[in-house]
C-alpha positions in Angstrom: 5.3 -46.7 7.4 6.9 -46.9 3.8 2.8 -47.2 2.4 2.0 -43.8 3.9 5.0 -42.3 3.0 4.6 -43.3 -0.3 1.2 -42.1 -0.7 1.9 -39.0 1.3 4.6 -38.6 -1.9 2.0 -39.5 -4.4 -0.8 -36.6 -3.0 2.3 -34.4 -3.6 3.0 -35.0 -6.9 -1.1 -34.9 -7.6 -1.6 -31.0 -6.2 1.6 -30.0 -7.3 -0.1 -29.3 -10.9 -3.3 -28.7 -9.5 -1.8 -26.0 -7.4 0.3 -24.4 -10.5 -3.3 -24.4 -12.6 -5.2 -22.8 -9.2 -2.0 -19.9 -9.4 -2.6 -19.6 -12.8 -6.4 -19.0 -13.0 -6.1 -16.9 -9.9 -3.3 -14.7 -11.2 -5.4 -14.3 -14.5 -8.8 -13.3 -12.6 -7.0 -10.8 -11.5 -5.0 -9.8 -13.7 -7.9 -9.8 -16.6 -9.6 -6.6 -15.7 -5.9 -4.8 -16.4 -5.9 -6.3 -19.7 -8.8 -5.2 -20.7 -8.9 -1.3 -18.9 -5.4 -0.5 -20.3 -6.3 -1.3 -24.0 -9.7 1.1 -23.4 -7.4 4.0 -22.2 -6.0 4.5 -25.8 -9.6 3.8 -27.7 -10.2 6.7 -30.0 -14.5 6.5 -29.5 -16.5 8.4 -27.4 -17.6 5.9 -25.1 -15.9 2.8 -23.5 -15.2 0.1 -26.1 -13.2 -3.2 -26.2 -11.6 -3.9 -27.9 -11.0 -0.1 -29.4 -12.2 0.8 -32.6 -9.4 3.1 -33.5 -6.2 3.9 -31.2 -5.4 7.2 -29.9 -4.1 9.2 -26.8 -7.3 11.6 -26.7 -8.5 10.2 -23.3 -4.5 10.7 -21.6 -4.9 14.5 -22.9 -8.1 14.4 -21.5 -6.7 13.6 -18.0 -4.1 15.6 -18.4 -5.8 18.5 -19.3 -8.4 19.0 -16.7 -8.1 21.2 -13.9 -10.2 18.5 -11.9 -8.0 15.4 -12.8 -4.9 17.1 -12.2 -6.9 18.4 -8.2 -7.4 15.1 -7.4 -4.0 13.5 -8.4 -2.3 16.2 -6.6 -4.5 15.8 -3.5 -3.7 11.8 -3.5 -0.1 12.7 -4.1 0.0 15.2 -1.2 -2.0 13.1 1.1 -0.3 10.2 -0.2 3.3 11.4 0.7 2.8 12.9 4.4 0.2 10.1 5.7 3.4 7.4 4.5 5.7 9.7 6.0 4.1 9.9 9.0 3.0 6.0 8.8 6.7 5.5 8.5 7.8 7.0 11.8 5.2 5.9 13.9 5.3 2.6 12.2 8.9 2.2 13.0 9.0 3.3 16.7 6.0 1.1 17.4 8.2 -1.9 16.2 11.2 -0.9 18.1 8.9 -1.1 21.3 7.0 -4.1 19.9 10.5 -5.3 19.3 12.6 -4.7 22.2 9.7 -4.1 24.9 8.8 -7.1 27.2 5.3 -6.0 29.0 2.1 -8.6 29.7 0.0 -7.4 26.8 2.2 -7.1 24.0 0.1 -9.3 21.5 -2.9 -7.0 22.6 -0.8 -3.8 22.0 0.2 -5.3 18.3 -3.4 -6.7 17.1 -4.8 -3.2 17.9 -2.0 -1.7 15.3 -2.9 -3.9 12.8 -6.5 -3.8 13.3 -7.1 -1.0 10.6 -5.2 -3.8 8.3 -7.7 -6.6 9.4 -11.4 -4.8 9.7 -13.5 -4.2 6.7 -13.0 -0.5 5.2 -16.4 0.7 5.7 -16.3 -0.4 9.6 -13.1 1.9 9.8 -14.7 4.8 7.2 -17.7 5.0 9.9 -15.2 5.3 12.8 -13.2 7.7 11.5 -16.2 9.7 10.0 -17.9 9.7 13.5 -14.6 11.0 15.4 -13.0 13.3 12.9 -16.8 14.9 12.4 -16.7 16.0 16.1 -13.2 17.2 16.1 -14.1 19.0 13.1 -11.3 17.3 10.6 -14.0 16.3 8.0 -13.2 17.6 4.7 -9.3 18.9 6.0 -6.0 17.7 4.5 -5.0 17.4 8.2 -8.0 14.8 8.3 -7.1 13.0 5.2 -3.7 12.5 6.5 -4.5 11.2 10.1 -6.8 8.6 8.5 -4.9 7.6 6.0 -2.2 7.4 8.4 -4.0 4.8 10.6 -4.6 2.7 7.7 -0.5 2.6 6.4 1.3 1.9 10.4 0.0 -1.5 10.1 2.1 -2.1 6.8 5.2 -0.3 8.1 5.0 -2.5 11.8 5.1 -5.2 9.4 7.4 -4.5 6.8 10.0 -3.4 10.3 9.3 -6.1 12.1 10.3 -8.5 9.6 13.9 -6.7 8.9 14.2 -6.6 12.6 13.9 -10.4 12.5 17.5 -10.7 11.0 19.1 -8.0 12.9 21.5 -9.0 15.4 21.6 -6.6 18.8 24.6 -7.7 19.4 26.0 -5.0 16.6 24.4 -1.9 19.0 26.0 -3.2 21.8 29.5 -3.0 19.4 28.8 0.0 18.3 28.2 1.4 22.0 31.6 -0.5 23.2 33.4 1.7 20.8 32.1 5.2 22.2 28.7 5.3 19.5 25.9 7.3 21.4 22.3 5.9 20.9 21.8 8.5 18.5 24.9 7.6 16.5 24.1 3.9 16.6 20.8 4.4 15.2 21.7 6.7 12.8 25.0 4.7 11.2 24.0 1.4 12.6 20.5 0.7 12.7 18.5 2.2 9.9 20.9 1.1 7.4 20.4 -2.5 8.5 16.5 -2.3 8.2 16.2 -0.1 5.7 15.1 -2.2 3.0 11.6 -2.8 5.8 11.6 0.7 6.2 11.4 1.4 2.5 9.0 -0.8 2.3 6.6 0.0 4.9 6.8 3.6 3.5 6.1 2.5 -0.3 3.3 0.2 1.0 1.8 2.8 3.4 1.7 5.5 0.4 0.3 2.8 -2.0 -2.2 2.0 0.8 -2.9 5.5 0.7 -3.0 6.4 -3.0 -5.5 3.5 -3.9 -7.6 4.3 -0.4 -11.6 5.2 -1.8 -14.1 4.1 1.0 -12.4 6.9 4.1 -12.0 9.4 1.3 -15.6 9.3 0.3 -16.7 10.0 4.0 -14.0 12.6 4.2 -14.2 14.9 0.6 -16.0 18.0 -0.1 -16.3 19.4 -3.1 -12.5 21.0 -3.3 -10.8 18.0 -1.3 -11.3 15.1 -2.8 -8.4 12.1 -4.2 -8.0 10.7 -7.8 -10.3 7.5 -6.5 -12.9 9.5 -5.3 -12.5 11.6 -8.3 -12.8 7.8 -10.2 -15.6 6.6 -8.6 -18.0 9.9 -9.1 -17.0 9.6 -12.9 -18.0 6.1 -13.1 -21.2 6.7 -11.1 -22.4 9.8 -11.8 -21.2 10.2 -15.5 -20.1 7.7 -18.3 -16.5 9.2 -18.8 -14.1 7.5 -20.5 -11.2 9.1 -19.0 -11.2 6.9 -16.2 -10.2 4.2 -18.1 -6.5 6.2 -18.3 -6.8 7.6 -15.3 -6.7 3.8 -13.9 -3.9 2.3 -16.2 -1.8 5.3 -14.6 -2.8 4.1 -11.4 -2.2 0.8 -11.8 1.4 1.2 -14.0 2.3 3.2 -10.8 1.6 1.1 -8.5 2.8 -1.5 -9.4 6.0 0.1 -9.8 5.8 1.4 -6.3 5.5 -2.2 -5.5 8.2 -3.7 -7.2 10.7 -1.3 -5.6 10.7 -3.4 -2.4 11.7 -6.3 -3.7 14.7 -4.8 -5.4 15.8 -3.1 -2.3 15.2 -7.0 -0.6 17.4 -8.2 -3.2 20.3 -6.0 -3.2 20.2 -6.1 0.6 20.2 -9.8 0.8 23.2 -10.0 -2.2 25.1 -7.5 -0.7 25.1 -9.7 2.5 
């Protein structure tokens, strides 16, 4: 018994620094291609070039300065904002039920939420493209939103589910003893407890959203189309160097977006 436990202890101490050297070839694969895009946004040449010649902001005003930058950002802003919004509240009522309900079939119910999260994009793109073609939503903000809706409840059920994990019922049924309607309870009670997952699940979903090509390619026209559609026809189509800032904005953003979770996780788990 002490020989296997002492070579159970010895494999341990083996991976432990072969797992910190797998994290850290990992986390620079992936991090590598940021290094090298974000430099290329300030090159002062006409073409992509790493690393840059000369430095210089001409490819930001480039960005900024173009009528059809500026559509598309909007568009992924505006889609971005009401499919997380509306992510958000479906996302946290289907928790609730996922939550509270007791009903043969709840595992079924939940892995057909989060199947948008779990099926390959292009799978989802040809559903969507199919359905939304013959209720005529193709090429309609209202289309862009409903998709891109599907694709951020997933992240929100999560995010809620996992706040709701630490919530004790016991505090509704305090609240209620003391003359607190439903309404009241959730309002003063309950969403300030899970907050922090439903901040989350709304940054995730609108991240989700903002980054989201492969549904938007199936779903543009020529005056609806997002800032990675706008991206990937500039990339294909032409050699334009703008991208190169148009992608160190989104990825400075989002990962911005992405750290504000885990502030709000921290407070809330300080404060308590």
């Amino acid at each position: 018994m002490a020989d296997s436990v002492t070579r159970v202890a010895r494999k341990e101490r083996t991976l432990g620094p072969v797992l910190r050297i797998w994290v850290v070839l990992v986390g620079f694969v992936l991090v590598a291609p940021t290094l090298v895009v974000i430099p290329m946004s300030f090159g002062a040449g006409s073409t992509f070039q790493f690393p840059p010649g000369g430095w210089s902001l001409r490819w930001y005003g480039e960005f900024f300065g173009s009528k059809q930058w500026l559509a598309s950002l909007a568009n992924s802003v505006q889609v971005g904002l009401l499919a997380a919004a509306l992510a958000t509240v479906l996302g946290v009522a289907a928790a609730f039920g996922l939550d509270r309900a007791r009903f043969r079939g709840r595992g079924a119910v939940r892995q057909l939420l989060m199947a948008p999260m779990i099926l390959p994009g292009i799978v989802v793109a040809v559903a969507v493209y199919g359905v939304f073609l013959r209720w005529q939503l193709n090429g309609t903000m209202l289309g862009f939103v409903l998709a891109h809706t599907v694709l951020g409840v997933p992240f929100v059920i999560t995010s809620v589910q996992t706040s709701l994990a630490g919530y004790d019922p016991a505090m509704e049924r305090a609240a209620a003893s003391l003359g607190a309607s439903r309404l009241t309870t959730l309002r003063k009670v309950v969403l300030p407890l899970i907050a922090p997952g439903v901040t989350s699940g709304f940054v995730f979903a609108f991240a989700t959203s903002f980054d989201e090509v492969v549904i938007a390619l199936f779903l543009q026209t020529p005056d609806l189309k997002t800032l990675p559609v706008k991206m990937y026809e500039s990339i294909v189509l032409e050699i334009d160097p703008t991208i190169a800032a148009a992608s160190s904005l989104i990825v400075v953003c989002t990962t911005i977006l992405l750290l504000v979770p885990q502030i709000l996780r921290r407070r809330s788990d300080h404060d308590r």
